[in-house]
Structures are given as structure tokens and as C-alpha cells.
GULUM-77989 format. One record per residue: x, y, z of N, C-alpha, C, O in turn; residue in one letter. Coordinates in steps of 0.2 Angstrom, whole numbers, padded with zeros to 4 digits, always signed. Layout:
XYZXYZXYZXYZa
...
This chain:
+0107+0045-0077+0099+0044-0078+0096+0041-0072+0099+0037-0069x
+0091+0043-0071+0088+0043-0062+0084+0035-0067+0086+0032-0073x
+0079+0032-0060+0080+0023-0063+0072+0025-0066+0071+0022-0071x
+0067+0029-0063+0061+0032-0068+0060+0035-0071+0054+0037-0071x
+0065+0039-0075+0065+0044-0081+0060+0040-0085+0060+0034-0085x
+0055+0045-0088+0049+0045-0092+0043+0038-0092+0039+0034-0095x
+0045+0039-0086+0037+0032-0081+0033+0038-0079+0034+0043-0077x
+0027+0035-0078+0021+0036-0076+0018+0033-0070+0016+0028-0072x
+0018+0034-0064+0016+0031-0059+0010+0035-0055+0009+0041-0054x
+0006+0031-0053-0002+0032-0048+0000+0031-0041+0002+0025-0039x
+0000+0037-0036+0000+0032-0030-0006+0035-0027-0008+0041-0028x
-0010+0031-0023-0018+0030-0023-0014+0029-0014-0010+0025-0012x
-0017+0036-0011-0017+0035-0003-0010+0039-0002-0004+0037+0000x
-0012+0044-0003-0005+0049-0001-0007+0055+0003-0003+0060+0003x
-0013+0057+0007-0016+0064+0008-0014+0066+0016-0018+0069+0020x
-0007+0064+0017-0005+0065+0023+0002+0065+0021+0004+0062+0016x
+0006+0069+0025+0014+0069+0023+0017+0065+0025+0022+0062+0022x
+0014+0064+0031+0018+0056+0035+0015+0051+0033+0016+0046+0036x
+0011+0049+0026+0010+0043+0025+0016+0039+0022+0022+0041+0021x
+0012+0032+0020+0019+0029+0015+0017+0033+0008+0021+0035+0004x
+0012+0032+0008+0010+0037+0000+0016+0043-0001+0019+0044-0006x
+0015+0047+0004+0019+0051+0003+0027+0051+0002+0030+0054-0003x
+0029+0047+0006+0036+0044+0006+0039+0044+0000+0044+0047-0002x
+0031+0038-0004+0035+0034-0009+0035+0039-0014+0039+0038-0018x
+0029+0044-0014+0030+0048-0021+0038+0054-0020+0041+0055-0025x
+0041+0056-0013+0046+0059-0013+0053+0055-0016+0058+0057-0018x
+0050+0048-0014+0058+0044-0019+0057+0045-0025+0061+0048-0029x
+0050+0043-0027+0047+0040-0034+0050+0047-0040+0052+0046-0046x
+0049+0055-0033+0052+0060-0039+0059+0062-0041+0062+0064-0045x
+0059+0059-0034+0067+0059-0035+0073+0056-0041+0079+0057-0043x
+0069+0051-0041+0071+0046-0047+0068+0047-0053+0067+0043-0057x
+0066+0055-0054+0062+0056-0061+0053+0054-0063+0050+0055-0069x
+0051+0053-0059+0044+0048-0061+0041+0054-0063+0044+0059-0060x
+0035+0056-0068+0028+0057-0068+0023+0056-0064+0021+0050-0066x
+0020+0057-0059+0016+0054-0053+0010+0059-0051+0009+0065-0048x
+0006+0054-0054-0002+0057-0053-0003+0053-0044-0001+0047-0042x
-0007+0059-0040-0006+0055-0033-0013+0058-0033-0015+0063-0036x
-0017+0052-0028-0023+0050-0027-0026+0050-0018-0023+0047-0014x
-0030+0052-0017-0033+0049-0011-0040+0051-0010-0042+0054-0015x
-0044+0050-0006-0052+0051-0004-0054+0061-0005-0058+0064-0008x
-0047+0062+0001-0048+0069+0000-0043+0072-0003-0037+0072-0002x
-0046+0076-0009-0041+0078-0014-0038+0086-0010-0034+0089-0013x
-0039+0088-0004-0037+0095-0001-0031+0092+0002-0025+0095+0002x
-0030+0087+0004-0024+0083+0008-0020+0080+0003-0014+0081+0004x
-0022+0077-0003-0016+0075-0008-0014+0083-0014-0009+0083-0018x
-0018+0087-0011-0016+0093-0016-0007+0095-0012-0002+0093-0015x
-0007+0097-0006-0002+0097-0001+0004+0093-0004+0009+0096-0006x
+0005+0088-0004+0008+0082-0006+0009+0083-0014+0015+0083-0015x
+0004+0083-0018+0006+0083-0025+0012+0090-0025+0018+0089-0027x
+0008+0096-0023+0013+0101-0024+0020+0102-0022+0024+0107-0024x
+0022+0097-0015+0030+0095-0013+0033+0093-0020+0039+0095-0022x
+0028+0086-0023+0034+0083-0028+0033+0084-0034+0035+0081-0039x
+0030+0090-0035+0029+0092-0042+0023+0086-0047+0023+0084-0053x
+0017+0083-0043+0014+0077-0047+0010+0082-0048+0011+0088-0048x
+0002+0076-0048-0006+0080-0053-0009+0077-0046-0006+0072-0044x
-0013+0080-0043-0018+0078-0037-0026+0076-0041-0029+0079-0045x
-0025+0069-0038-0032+0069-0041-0037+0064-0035-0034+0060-0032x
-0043+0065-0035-0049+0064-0029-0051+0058-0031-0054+0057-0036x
-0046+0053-0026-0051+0047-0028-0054+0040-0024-0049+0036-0024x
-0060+0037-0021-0061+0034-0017-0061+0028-0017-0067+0027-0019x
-0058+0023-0017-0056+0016-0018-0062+0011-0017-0063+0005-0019x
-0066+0016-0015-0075+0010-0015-0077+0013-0021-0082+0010-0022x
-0076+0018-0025-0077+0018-0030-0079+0017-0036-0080+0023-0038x
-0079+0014-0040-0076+0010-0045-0074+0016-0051-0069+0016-0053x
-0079+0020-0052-0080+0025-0056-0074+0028-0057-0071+0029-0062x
-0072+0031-0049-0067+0036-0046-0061+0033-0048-0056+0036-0050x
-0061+0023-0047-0055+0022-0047-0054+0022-0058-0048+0022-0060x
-0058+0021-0061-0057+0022-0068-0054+0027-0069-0049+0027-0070x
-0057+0035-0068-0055+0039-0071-0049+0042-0067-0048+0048-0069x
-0044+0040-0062-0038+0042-0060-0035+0037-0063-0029+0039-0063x
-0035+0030-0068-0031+0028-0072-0031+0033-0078-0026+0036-0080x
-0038+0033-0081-0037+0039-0087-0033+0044-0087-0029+0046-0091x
-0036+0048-0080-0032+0055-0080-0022+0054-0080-0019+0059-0082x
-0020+0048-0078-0014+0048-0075-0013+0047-0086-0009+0050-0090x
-0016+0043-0088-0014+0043-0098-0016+0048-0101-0014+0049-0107x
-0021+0053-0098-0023+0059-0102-0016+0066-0100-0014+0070-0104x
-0016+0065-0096-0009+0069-0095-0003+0068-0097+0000+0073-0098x
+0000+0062-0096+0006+0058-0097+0006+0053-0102+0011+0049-0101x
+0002+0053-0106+0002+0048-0112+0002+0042-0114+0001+0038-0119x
+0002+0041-0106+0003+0032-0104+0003+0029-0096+0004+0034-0093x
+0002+0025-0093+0002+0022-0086+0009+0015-0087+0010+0011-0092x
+0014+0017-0081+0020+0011-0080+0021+0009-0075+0025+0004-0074x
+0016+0011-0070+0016+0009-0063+0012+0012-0059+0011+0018-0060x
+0008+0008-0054+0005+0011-0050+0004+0007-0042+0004+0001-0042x
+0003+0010-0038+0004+0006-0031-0001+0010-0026-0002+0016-0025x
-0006+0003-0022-0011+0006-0020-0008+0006-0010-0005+0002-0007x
-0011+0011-0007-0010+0014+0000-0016+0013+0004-0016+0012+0010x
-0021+0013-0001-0029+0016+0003-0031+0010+0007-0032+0005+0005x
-0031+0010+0014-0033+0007+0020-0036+0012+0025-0035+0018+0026x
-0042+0005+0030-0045+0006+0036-0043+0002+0040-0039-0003+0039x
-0045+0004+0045-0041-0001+0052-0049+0000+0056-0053+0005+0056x
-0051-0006+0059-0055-0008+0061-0052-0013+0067-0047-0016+0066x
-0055-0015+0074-0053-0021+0078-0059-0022+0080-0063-0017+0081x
-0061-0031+0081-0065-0033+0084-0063-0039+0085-0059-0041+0080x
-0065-0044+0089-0063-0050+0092-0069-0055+0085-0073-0053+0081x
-0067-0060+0085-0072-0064+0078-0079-0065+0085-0084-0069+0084x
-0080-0063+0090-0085-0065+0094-0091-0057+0095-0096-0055+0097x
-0086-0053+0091-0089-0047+0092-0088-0042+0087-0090-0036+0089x
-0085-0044+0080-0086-0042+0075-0094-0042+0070-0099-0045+0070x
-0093-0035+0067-0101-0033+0067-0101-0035+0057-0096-0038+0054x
-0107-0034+0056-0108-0034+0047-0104-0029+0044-0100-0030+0039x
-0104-0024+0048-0102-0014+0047-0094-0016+0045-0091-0016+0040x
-0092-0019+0051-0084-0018+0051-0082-0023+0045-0077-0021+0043x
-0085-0029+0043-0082-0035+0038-0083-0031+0033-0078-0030+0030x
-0089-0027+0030-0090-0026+0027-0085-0017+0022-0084-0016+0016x
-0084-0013+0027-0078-0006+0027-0071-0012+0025-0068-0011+0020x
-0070-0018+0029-0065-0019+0028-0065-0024+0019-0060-0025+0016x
-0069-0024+0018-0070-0029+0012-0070-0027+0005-0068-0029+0000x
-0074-0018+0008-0075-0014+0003-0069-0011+0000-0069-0011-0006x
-0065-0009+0004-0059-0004+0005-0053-0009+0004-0051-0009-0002x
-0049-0014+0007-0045-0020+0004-0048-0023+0000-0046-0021-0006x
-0052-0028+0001-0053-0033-0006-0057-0032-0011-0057-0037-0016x
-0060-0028-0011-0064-0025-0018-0062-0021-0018-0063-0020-0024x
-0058-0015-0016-0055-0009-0017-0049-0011-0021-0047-0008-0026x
-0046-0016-0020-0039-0016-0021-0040-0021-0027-0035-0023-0031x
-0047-0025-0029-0047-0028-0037-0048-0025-0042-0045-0026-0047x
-0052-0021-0040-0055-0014-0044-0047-0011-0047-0044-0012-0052x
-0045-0006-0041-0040-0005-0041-0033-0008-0047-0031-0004-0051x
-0032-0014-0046-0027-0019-0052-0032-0019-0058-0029-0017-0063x
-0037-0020-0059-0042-0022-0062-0041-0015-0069-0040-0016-0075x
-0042-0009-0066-0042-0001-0071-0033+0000-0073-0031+0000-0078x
-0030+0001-0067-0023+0002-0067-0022-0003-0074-0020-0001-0079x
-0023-0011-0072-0019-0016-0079-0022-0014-0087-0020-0015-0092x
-0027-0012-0086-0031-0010-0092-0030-0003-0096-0032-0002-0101x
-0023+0000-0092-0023+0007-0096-0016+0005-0094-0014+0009-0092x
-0012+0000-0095-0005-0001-0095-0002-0005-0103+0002-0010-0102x
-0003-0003-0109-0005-0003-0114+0003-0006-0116+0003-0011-0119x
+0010-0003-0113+0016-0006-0114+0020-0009-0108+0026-0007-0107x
+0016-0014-0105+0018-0016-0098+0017-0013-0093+0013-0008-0093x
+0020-0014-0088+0022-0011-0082+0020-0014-0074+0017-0019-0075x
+0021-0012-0069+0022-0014-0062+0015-0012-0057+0014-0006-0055x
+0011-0017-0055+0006-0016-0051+0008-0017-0041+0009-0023-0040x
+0008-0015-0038+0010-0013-0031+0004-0011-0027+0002-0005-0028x
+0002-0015-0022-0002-0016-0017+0001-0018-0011+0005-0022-0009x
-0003-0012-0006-0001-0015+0001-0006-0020+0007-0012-0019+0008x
+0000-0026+0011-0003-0031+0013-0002-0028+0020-0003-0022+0022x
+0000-0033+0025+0000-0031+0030+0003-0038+0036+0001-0043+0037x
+0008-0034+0040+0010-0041+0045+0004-0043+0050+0004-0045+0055x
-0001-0042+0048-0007-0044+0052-0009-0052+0047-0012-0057+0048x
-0005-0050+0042-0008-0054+0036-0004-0061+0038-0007-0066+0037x
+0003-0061+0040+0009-0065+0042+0007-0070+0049+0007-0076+0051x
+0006-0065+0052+0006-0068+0060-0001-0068+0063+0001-0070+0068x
-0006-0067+0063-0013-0069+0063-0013-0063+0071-0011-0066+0076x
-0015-0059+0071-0016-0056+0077-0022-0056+0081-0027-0054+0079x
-0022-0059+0087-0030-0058+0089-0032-0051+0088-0027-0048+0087x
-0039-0048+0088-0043-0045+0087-0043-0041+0080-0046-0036+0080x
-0039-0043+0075-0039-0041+0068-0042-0045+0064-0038-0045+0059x
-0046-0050+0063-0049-0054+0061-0052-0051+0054-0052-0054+0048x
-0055-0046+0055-0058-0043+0046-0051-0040+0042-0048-0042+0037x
-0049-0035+0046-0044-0031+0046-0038-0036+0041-0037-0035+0035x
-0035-0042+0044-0029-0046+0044-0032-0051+0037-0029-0053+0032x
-0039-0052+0039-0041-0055+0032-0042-0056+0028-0042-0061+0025x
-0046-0049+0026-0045-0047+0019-0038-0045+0018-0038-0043+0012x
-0031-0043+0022-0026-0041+0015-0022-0047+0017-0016-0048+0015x
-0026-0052+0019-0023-0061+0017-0023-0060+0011-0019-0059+0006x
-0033-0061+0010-0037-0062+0004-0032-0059-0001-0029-0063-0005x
-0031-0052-0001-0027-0048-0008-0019-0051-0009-0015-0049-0013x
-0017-0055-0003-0011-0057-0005-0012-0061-0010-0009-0059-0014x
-0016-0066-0011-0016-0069-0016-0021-0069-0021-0022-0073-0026x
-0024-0065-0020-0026-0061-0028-0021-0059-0030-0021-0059-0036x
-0015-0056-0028-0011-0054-0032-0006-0060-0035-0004-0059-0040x
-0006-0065-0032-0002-0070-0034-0007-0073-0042-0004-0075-0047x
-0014-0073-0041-0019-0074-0046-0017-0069-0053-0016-0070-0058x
-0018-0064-0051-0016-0056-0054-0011-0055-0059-0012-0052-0065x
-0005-0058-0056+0003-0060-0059+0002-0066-0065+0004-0065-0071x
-0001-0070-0063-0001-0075-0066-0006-0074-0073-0003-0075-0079x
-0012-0072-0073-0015-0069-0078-0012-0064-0081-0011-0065-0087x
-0008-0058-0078-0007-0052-0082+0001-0052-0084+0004-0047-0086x
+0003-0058-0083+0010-0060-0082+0011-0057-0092+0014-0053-0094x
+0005-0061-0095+0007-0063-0103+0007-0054-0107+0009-0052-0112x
+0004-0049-0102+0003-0041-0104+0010-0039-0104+0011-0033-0105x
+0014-0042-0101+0019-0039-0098+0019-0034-0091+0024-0029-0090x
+0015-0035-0087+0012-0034-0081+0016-0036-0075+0015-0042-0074x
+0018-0035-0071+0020-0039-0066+0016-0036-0059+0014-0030-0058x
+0015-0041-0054+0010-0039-0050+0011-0042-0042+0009-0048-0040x
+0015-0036-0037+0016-0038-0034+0015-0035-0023+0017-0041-0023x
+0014-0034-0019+0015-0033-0014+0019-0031-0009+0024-0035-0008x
+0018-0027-0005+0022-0025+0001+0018-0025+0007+0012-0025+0008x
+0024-0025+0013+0022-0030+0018+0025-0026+0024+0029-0028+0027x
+0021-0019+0026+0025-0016+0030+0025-0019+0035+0020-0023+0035x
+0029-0020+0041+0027-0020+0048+0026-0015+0052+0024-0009+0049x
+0025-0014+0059+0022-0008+0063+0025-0002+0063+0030+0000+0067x
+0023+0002+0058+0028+0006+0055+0022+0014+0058+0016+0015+0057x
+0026+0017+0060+0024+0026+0063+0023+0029+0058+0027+0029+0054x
+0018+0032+0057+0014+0031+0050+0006+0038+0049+0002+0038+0054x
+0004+0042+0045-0001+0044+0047-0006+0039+0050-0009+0043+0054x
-0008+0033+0049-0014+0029+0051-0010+0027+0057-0015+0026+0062x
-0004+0026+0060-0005+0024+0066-0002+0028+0070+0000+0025+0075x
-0002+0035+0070-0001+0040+0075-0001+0040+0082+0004+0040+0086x
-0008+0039+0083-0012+0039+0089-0008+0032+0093-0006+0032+0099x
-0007+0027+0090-0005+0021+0095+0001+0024+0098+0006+0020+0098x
+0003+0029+0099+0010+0028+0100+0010+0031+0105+0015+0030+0109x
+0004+0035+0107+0003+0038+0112+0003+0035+0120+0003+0038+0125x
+0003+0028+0119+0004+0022+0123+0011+0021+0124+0014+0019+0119x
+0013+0023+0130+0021+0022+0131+0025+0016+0129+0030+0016+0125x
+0023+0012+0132+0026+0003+0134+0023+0002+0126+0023-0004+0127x
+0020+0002+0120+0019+0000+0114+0026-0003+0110+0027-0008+0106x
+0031+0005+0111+0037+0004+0106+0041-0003+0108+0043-0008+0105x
+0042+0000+0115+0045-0007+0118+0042-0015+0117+0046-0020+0117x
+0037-0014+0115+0034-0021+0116+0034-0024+0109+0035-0030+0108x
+0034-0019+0106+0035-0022+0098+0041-0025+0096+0043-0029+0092x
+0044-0020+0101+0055-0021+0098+0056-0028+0101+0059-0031+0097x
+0055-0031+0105+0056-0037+0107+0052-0044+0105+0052-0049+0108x
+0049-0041+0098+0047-0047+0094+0051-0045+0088+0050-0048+0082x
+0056-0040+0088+0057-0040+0080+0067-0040+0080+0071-0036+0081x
+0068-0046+0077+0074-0046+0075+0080-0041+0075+0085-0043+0078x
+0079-0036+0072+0083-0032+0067+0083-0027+0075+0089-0025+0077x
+0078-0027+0079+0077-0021+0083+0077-0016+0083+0081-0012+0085x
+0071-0014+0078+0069-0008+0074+0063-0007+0072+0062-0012+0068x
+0057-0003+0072+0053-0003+0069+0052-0002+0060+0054+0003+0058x
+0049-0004+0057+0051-0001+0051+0048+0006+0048+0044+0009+0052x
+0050+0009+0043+0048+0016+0042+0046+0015+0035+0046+0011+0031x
+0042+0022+0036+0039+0024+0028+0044+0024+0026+0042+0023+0020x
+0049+0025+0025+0056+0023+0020+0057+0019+0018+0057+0019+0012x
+0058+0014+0022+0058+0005+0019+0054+0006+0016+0055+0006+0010x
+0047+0006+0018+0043+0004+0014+0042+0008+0006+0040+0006+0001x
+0046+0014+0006+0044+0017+0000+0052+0015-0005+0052+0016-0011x
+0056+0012-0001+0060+0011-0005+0059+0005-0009+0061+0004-0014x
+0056-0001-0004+0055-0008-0007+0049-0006-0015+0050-0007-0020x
+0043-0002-0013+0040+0000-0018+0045+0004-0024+0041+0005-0029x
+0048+0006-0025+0053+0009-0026+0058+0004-0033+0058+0005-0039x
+0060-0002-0028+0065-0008-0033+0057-0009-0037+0058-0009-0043x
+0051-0010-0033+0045-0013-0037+0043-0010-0044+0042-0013-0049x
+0043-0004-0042+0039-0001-0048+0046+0001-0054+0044+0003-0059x
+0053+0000-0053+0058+0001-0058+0059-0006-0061+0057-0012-0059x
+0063-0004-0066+0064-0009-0070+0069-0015-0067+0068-0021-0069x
+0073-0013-0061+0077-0017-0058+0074-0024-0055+0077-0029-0053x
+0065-0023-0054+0062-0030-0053+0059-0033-0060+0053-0034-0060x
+0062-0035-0065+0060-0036-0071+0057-0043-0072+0052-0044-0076x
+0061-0047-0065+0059-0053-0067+0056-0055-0061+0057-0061-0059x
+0050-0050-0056+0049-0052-0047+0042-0049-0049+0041-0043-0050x
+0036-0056-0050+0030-0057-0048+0027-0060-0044+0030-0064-0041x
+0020-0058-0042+0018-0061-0038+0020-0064-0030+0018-0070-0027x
+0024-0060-0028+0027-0059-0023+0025-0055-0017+0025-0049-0017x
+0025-0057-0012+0025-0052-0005+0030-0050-0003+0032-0053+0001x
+0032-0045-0005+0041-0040+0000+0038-0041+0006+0033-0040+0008x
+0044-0044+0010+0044-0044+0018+0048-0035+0020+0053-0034+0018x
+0044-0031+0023+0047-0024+0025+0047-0023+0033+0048-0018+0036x
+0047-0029+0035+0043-0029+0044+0049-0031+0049+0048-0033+0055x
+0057-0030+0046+0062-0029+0051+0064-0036+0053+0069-0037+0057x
+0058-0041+0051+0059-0047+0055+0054-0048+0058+0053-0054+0058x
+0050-0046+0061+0044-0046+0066+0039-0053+0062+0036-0057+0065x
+0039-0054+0055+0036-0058+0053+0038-0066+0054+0035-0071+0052x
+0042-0065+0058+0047-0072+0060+0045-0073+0067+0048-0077+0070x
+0040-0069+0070+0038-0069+0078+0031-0070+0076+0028-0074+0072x
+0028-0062+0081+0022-0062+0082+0022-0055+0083+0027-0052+0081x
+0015-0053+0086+0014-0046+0088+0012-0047+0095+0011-0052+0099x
+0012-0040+0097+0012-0042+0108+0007-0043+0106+0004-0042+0101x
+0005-0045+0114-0003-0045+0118-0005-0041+0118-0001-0036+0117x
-0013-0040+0121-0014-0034+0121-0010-0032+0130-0008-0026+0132x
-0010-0037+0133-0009-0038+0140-0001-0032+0140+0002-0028+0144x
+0002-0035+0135+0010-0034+0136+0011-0027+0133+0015-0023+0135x
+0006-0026+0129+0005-0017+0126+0003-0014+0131+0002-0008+0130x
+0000-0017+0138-0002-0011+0144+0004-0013+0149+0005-0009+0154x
+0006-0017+0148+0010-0019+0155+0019-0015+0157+0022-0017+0162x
């Protein structure tokens, strides 16, 4: 018996194949899940839905409406919600001396009110328990210069989620986080195009490896099964170690 036979699972932020959304929904099938997969553009998670056999549905994280009616749709097809785990992120930098309204604001809407909302419909159609997964971020661990909005709101949502658990603990809810590190990735494609970046990262990270949409989708993976029964309100460390450092400079990523 695979570890999600007859689970229902949402993943919100899958509309690229190299995402982690995607990742997770190829173990997620692998292991038997039902999986309603979501993103802003529904032409990018249709791709995706049709790899792992899920339902593609159009959904944009600022908005709340959108984000009810992809819990509904995930119980109107499948009778029920047992897990869902959110993807949906922006990347923004600016220095705290040159950060604007525009950018706190994308970042506020999209992480910390995206991702309340988010827990907020998902726990409300989870009628006989189940496992809520959000992602945070090593920017959230080691404070990096120039990620000041970016790094502080998926602080902020680390511990919404510990609030989260604690409330939705009595539903049989559990609610918890992952914590990728600098992982190659649809959203961070383009950096890599900077030679001296890989290098610069490996020498802050323990394990001496970057980590991968695999980890990450595998740590989501122990999350949304039964085998974390008793693991709330938690952050999964998935960053190789690197959260035991730092991140380079900007100096050292050109040097």
C-alpha cells in the first residue's frame, strides 16, 4: 500500500516542471495521492496536472475568493481535503534604505496574507484532520542583507504557523513548514547564470551540496503522510546545513 492511498492533497504553486510544486506532486503521485494542483496560471499547471494524473485549477494566492474555491474544488471532486501545501512565492530585493511601499507590500500580500488565507480555507474544508505545509525560507534563518521584505514576512509566517498548530491542533490539524535552502529551482533559474554563485554558496554549506526540489519535496512528502502523526508546528531544516552559516556577500558572489 503506497503511504497516500485515498488522501486528497492541494499543491498551490506548481506551474513550472522545475518547481518544487512540481517535484512534490510527482512523489505525492507516486505514493497514490489525489492531487488538485494550483497556480496563478492555470496553462502552466495544466502541463503539470497532466504528468501526474491531478485536476489543474487557476488559483492566485492574493486572492481570497480564488483561494476558497480551490479548497471546494479539491472536496467537490474528491469528497474530502487531507493535506495541502503552499508553493506560491515572489522574490523582491532591496536594501531597508531603499525598499519601497510596492515591494513590502507584493511581499505581504503574496507570503503573509497569502499564506493565512491560504491555512485559513484549506483547515476549514478538512473535516476529518489532516496536514497543512507551508513554505518558509533560509533567508528566514540567517537574515541576509538586501532581503529585508522578502526574509520577513516568511519569518512572519514561520510563526503563524506555530500559532496555526496550536489552534488547529484540537481539529486534528497539524501545521507545519519547510525550509528549503538555495535550491535551483524554477524561481531561481536566472541566478545561476553567475558563474562564481555555486561556488560561493558551497562553501557556507556543511553537507557541500546544494539542496534540491527533491529534498524538498520529499521532507513535504514525510509532512503531508501519516508518518508525521505527532510533528506540529515545526520548521523542516532542508538547507543542507547552510542554516548553520550564512549566505555569501554580495562582494563574494561577484568575486
Amino acid at each position: 500500500m503506497a503511504r497516500l492511498d485515498g488522501k486528497t492533497i492541494i499543491i498551490l504553486g506548481a506551474s513550472d516542471g522545475r518547481s518544487m510544486g512540481a517535484a512534490t506532486a510527482r512523489v505525492l503521485a507516486r505514493e497514490g495521492a489525489n492531487l488538485v494542483l494550483a497556480a496563478r496560471r492555470k496553462d502552466g499547471v495544466e502541463a503539470v496536472a497532466s504528468e501526474v494524473g491531478g485536476v489543474a485549477v487557476a488559483c492566485d494566492i492574493t486572492d481570497e475568493a480564488q483561494i476558497e474555491a480551490l479548497a471546494a474544488a479539491a472536496v467537490d471532486r474528491f469528497g474530502g481535503l487531507d493535506g495541502a501545501i503552499n508553493y506560491a512565492g515572489a522574490d523582491t530585493q532591496a536594501s531597508i534604505l531603499d525598499v519601497t511601499v510596492e515591494q513590502l507590500r507584493l511581499m505581504c500580500d503574496v507570503h503573509f496574507i497569502g499564506t493565512a488565507l491560504f491555512l485559513k480555507h484549506m483547515a476549514r474544508r478538512m473535516e476529518r484532520g489532516g496536514s497543512l505545509v507551508t513554505t518558509s525560507s533560509l533567508t528566514a534563518v540567517v537574515a541576509p542583507p538586501g532581503l529585508s521584505a522578502y526574509a520577513g514576512t516568511k519569518r512572519g509566517v514561520d510563526h503563524m504557523v506555530r500559532v496555526a498548530a496550536n489552534e488547529l491542533g484540537e481539529r486534528g490539524i497539524r501545521v507545519n513548514s519547510v525550509i528549503p535552502g538555495f535550491t535551483r529551482s524554477a524561481m531561481t533559474e536566472d541566478y545561476f547564470a553567475l558563474p562564481t554563485l555555486e561556488g560561493a554558496f558551497l562553501r557556507e554549506i556543511p553537507l557541500g551540496r546544494l539542496s534540491t526540489v527533491d529534498d524538498v519535496a520529499n521532507a513535504a512528502l514525510w509532512l503531508l503522510s501519516d508518518e508525521s502523526a505527532s510533528t506540529t508546528g515545526q520548521a523542516i531544516d532542508c538547507t543542507a546545513g547552510q542554516s548553520l552559516r550564512r549566505t555569501p556577500t554580495n562582494e563574494e558572489l561577484m568575486r
